[in-house]
VEXDREN-2710 file (C-alpha; in Angstrom, 1 decimal):
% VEXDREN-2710
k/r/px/py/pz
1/UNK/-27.5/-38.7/-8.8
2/UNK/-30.2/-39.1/-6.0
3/UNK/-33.0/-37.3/-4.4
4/UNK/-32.4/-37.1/-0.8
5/UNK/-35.6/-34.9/0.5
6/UNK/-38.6/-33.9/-1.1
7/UNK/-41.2/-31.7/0.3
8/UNK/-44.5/-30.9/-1.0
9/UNK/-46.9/-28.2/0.0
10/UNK/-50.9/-27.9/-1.3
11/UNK/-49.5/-30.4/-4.3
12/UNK/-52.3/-33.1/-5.3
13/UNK/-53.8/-34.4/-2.4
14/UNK/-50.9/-33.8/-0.1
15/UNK/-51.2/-30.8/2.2
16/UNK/-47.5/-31.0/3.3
17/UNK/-45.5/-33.7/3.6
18/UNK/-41.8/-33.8/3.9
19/UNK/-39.9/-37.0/3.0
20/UNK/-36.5/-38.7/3.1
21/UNK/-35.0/-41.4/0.7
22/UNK/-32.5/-44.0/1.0
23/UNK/-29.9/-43.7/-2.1
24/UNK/-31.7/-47.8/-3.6
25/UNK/-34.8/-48.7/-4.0
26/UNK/-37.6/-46.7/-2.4
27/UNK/-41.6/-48.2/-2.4
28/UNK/-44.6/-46.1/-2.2
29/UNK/-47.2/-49.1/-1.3
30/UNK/-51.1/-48.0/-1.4
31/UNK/-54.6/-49.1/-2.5
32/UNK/-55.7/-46.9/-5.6
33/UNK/-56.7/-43.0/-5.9
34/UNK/-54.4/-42.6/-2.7
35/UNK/-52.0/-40.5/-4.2
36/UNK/-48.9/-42.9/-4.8
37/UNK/-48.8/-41.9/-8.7
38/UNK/-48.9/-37.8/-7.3
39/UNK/-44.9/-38.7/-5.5
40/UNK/-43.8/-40.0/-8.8
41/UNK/-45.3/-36.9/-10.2
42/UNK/-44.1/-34.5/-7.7
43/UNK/-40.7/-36.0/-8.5
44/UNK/-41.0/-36.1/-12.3
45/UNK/-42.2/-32.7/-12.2
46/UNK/-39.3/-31.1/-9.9
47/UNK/-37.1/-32.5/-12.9
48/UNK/-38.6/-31.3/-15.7
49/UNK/-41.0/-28.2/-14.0
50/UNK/-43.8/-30.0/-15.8
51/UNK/-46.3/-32.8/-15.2
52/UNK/-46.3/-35.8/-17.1
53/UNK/-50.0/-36.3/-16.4
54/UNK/-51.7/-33.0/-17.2
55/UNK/-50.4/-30.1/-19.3
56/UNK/-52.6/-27.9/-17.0
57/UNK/-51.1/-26.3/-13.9
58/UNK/-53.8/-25.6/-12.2
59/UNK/-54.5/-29.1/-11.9
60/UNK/-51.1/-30.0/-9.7
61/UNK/-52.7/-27.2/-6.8
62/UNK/-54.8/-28.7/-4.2
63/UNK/-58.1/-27.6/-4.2
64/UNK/-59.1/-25.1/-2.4
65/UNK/-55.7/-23.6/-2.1
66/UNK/-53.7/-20.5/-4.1
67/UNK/-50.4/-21.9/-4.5
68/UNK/-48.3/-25.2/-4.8
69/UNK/-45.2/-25.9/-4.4
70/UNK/-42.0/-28.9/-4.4
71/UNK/-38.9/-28.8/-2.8
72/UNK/-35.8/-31.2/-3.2
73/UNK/-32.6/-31.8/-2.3
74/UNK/-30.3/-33.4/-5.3
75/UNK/-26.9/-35.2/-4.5
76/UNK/-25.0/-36.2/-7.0
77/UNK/-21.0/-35.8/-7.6
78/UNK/-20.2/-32.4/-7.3
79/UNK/-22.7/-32.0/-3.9
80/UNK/-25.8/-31.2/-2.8
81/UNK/-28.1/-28.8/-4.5
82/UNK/-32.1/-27.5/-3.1
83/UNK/-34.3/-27.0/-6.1
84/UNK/-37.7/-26.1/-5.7
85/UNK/-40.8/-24.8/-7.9
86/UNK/-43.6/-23.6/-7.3
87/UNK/-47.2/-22.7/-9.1
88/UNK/-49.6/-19.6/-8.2
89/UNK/-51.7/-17.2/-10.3
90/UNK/-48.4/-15.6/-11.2
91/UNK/-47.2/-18.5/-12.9
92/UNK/-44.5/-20.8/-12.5
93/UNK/-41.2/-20.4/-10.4
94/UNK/-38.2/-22.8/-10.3
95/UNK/-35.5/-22.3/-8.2
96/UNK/-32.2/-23.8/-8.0
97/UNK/-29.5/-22.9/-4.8
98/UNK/-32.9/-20.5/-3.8
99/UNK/-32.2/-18.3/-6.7
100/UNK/-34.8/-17.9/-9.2
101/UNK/-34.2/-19.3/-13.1
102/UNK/-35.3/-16.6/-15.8
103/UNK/-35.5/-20.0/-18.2
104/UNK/-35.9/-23.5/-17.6
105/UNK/-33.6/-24.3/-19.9
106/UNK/-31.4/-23.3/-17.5
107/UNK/-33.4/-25.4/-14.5
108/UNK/-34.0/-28.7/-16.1
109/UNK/-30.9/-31.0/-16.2
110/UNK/-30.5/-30.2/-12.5
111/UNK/-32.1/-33.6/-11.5
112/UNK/-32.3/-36.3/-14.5
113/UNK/-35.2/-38.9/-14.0
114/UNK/-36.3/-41.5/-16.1
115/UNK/-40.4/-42.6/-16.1
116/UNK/-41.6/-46.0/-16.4
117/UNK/-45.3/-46.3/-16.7
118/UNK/-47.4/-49.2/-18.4
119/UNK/-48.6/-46.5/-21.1
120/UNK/-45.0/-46.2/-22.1
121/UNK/-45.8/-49.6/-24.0
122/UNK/-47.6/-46.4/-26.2
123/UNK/-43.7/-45.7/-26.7
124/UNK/-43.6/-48.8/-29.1
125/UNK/-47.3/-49.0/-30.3
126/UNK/-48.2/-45.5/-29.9
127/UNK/-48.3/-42.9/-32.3
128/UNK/-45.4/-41.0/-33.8
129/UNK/-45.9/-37.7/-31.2
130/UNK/-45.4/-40.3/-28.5
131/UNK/-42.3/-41.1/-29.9
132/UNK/-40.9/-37.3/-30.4
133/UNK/-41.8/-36.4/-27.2
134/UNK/-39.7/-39.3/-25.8
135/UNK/-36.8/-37.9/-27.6
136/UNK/-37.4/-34.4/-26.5
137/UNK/-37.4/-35.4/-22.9
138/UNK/-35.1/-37.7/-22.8
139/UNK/-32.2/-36.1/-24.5
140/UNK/-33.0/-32.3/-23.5
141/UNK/-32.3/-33.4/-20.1
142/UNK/-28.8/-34.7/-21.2
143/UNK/-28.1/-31.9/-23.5
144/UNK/-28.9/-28.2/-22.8
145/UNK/-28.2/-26.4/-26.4
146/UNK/-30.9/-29.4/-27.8
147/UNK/-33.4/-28.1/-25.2
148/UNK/-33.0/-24.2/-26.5
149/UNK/-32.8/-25.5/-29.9
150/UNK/-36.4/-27.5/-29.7
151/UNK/-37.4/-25.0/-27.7
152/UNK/-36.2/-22.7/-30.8
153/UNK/-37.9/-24.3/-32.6
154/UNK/-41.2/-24.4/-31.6
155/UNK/-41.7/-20.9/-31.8
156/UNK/-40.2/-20.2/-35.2
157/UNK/-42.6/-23.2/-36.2
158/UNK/-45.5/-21.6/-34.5
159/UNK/-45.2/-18.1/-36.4
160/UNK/-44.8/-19.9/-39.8
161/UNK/-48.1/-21.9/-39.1
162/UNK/-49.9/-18.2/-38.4
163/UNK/-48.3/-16.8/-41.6
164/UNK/-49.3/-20.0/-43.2
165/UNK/-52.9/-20.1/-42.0
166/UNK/-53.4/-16.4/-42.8
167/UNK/-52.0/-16.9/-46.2
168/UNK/-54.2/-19.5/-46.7
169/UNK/-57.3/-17.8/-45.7
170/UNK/-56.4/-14.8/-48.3
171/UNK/-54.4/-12.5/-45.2
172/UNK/-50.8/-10.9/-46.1
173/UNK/-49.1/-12.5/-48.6
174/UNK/-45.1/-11.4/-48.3
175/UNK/-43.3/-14.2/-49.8
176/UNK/-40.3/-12.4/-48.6
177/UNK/-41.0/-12.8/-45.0
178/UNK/-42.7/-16.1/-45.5
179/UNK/-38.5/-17.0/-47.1
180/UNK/-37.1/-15.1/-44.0
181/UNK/-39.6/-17.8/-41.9
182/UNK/-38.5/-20.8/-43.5
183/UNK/-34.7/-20.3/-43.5
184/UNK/-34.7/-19.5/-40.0
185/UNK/-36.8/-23.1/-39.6
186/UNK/-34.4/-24.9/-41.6
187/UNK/-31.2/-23.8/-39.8
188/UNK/-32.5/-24.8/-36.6
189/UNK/-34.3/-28.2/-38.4
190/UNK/-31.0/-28.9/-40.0
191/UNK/-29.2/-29.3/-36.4
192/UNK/-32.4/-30.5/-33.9
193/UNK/-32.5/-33.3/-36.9
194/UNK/-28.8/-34.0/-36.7
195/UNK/-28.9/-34.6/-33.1
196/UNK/-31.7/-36.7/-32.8
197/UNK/-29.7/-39.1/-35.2
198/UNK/-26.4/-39.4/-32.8
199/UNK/-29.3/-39.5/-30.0
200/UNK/-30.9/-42.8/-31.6
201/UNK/-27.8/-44.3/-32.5
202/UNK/-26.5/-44.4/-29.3
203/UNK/-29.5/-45.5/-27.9
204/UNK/-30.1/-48.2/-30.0
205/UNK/-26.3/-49.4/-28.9
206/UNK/-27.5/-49.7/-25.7
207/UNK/-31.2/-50.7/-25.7
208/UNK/-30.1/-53.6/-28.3
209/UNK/-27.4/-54.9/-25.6
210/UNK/-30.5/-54.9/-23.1
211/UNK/-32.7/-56.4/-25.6
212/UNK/-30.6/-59.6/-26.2
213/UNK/-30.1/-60.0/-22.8
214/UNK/-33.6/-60.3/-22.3
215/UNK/-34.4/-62.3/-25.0
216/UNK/-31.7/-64.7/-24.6
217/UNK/-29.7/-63.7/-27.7
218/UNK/-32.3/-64.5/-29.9
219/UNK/-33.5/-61.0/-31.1
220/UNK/-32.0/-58.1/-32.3
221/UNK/-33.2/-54.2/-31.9
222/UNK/-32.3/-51.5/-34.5
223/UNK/-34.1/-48.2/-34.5
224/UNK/-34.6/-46.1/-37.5
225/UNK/-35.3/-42.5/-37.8
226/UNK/-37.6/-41.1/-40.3
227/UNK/-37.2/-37.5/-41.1
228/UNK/-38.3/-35.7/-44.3
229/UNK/-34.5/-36.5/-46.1
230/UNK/-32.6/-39.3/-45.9
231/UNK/-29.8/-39.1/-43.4
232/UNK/-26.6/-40.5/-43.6
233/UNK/-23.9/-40.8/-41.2
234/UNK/-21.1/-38.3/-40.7
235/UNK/-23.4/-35.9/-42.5
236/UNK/-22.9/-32.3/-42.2
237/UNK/-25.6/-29.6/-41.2
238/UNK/-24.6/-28.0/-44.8
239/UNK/-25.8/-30.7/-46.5
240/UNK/-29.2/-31.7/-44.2
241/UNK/-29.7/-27.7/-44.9
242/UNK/-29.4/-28.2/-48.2
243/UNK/-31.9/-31.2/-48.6
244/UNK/-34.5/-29.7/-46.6
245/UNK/-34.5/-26.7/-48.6
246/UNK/-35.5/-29.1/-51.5
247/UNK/-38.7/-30.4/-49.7
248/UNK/-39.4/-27.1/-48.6
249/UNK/-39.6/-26.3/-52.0
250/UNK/-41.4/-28.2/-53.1
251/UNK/-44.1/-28.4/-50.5
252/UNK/-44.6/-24.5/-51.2
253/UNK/-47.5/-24.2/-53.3
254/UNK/-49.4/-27.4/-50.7
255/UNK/-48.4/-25.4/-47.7
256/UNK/-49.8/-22.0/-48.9
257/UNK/-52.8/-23.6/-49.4
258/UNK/-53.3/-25.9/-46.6
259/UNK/-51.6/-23.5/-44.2
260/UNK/-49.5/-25.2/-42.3
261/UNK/-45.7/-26.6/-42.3
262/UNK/-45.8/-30.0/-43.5
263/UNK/-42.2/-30.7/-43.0
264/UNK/-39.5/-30.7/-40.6
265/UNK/-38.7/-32.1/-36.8
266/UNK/-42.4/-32.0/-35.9
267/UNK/-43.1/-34.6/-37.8
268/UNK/-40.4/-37.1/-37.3
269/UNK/-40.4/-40.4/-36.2
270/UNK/-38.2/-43.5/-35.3
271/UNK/-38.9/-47.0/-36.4
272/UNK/-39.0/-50.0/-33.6
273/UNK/-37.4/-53.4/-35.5
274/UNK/-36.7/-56.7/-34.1
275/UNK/-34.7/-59.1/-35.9
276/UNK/-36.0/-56.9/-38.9
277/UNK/-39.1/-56.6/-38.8
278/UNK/-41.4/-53.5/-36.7
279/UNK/-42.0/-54.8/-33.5
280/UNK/-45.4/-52.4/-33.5
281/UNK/-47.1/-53.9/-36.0
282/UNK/-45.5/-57.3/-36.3
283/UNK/-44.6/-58.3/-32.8
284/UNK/-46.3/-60.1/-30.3
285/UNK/-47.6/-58.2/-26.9
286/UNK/-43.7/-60.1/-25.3
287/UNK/-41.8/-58.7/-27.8
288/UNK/-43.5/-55.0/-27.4
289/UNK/-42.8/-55.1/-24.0
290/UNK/-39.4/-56.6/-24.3
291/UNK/-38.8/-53.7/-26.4
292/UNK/-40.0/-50.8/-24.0
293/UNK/-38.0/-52.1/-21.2
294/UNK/-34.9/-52.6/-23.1
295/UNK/-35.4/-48.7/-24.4
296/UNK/-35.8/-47.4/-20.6
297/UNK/-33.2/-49.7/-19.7
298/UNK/-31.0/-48.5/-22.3
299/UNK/-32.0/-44.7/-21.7
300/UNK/-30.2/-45.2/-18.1
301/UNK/-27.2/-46.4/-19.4
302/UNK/-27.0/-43.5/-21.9
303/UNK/-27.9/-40.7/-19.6
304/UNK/-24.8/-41.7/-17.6
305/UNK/-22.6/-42.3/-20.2
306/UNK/-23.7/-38.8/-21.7
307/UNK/-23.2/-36.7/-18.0
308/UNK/-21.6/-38.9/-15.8
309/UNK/-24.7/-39.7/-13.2
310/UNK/-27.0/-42.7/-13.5
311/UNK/-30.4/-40.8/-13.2
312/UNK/-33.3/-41.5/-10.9
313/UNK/-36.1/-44.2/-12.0
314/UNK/-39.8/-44.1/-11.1
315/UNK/-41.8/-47.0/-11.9
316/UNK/-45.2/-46.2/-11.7
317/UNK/-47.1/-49.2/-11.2
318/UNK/-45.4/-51.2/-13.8
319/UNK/-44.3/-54.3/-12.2
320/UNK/-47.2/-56.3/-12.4
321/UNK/-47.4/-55.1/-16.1
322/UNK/-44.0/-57.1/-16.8
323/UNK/-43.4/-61.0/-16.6
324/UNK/-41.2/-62.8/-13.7
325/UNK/-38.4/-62.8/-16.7
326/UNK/-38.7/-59.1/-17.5
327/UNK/-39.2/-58.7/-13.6
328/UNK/-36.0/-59.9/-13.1
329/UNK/-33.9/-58.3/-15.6
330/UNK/-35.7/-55.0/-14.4
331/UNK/-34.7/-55.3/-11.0
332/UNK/-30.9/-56.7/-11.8
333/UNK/-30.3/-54.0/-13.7
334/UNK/-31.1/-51.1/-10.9
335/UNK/-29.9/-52.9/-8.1
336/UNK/-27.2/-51.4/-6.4
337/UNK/-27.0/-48.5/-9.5
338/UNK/-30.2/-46.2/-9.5
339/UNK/-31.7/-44.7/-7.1
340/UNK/-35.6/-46.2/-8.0
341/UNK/-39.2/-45.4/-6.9
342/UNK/-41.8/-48.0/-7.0
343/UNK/-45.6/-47.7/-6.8
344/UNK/-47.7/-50.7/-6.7
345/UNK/-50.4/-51.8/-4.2
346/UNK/-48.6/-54.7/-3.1
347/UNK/-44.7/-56.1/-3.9
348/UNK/-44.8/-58.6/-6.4
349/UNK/-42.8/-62.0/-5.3
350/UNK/-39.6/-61.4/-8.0
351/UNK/-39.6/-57.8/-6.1
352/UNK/-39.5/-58.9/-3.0
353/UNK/-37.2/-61.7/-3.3
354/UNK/-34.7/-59.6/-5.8
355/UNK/-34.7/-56.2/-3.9
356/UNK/-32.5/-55.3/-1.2
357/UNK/-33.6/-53.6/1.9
358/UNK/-35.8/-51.4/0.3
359/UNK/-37.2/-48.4/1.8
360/UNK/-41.1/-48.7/1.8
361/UNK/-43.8/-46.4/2.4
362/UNK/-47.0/-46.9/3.0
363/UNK/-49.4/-44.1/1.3
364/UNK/-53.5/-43.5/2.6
365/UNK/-55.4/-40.5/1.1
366/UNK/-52.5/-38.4/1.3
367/UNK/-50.4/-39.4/4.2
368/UNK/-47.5/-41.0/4.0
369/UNK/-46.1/-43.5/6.7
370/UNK/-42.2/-45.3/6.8
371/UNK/-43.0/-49.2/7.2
372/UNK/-40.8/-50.2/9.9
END
């Protein structure tokens, strides 16, 4: 899968620029605050019709103007596809062959990327809502029925917390509906936890491979998900019903009077080990790192072994974050493979000796320029 055009209008800084990509490595070089970061944006947010830097709309119009709006062009193995979306006082449109998507569940998974940023070391270190959200991403762009089913989720969750609150604060008290509530949580708990398991465990085949390889065979990486039951392998949704229905029962009186659901996917989390031990509170800064790049790395391999294409990468700025060593193993890995974006304000010398013909642009308060 690659983007082959991108076009942005009033997005950012950029008043309109249209752009073309070679299928390897493309380079957006540029001093700071010149809007390098806004491409990778533009391009993260054509994916997944949101930003990854502001949950605010507004924010991605340039001032002084009504509207917004990104346009691609997507190749991967079944063609070429336009997708587009835009952002005006009537909200937000995607698009996807010009034709309007009523849900963007059914627009995201159109164009898989993959984000590298130095605060995705927050991925290891971070806290636990770092972590969900990197499995909320990552796997509703490989799997649509987990992207309804989250999205499912949330809103059942978000009507139990109201009943919650107002039963807390003396409101209606119909432990009837307040059942009603919780079953219908469950169900959709029960299967959102059971795929985030098979999610992890094939990540953590493939990040640990990466891992080793970095580390010279010396480490291992295992990844451990903590939900509110213990889950086993091979287990059914039956039985994760089951067990949650205990916790939920038992949490009833404490939610009632705290008002709010105190178990369930929303508060899951996933455990970082190396050679045993958690890399977030016992590893050094190396091992972190080590770790976060063998994750991304491993997320690649995944998303194409999950739908066939190798996804697009952007790294924002995160070269000079990484050794020569992880440098290396970086750049080896998405040679040749992914089609990658690089920001940085200058090419490090592992990048420049490692990457082949890469395309690079040169970016100055929102114009951009090919180098030739």
């Amino acid at each position: 899968m690659e983007l082959s055009e991108l076009s942005l209008s009033h997005f950012r800084n950029y008043d309109q620029t249209d752009l073309h990509f070679q299928s390897g490595i493309n380079v957006f070089l540029g001093e700071n605050a010149q809007g390098k970061t806004n491409l990778l944006e533009s391009i993260y947010a054509l994916a997944l019709a949101r930003s990854h830097r502001t949950k605010t709309d507004k924010d991605l119009i340039q001032w002084g103007q009504k509207e917004a709006k990104i346009a691609g062009r997507i190749k991967n193995r079944f063609g070429q596809t336009p997708l587009s979306l835009s952002w005006s006082a009537k909200g937000k449109q995607a698009r996807v062959n010009h034709l309007d998507q009523s849900r963007l569940s059914t627009y995201i998974g159109q164009l898989n990327v993959i984000l590298f940023a130095p605060e995705d070391l927050d991925l290891v270190k971070g806290a636990p809502t770092v972590r969900r959200r990197f499995i909320d991403i990552e796997f509703g762009q490989m799997n649509k029925l987990y992207l309804q089913q989250s999205s499912q989720y949330k809103k059942i969750l978000k009507d139990r917390n109201a009943y919650l609150k107002a039963w807390a604060q003396g409101g209606q008290r119909d432990q009837i509906f307040l059942d009603v509530l919780t079953e219908q949580l469950i169900d959709v708990a029960s299967q959102i936890i059971l795929a985030r398991q098979k999610f992890l465990t094939k990540l953590e085949a493939q990040a640990n491979q990466i891992h080793q390889e970095v580390a010279s065979q010396k480490e291992v990486l295992t990844l451990h998900y903590q939900t509110a039951i213990p889950v086993e392998e091979n287990m059914q949704k039956d039985q994760v019903q089951e067990a949650l229905s205990l916790v939920f029962e038992k949490n009833a009186d404490r939610e009632k009077r705290q008002g709010t659901t105190l178990a369930g996917p929303h508060r899951d989390d996933f455990i970082i080990d190396v050679n045993q031990a958690n890399v977030a509170v016992f590893g050094s800064q190396g091992q972190q790192r080590t770790a976060a790049l063998a994750l991304k790395l491993g997320e690649i391999e995944l998303m194409h072994q999950e739908t066939g294409e190798y996804p697009v990468l952007l790294l924002d700025d995160v070269l000079s974050e990484l050794d020569a060593n992880r440098q290396t193993h970086l750049l080896m890995a998405i040679q040749d493979k992914v089609q990658t974006f690089i920001t940085a304000p200058s090419l490090t010398e592992v990048a420049r000796q490692l990457i082949k013909e890469p395309k690079i642009f040169i970016v100055k308060a929102g114009h951009v320029q090919v180098e030739e």
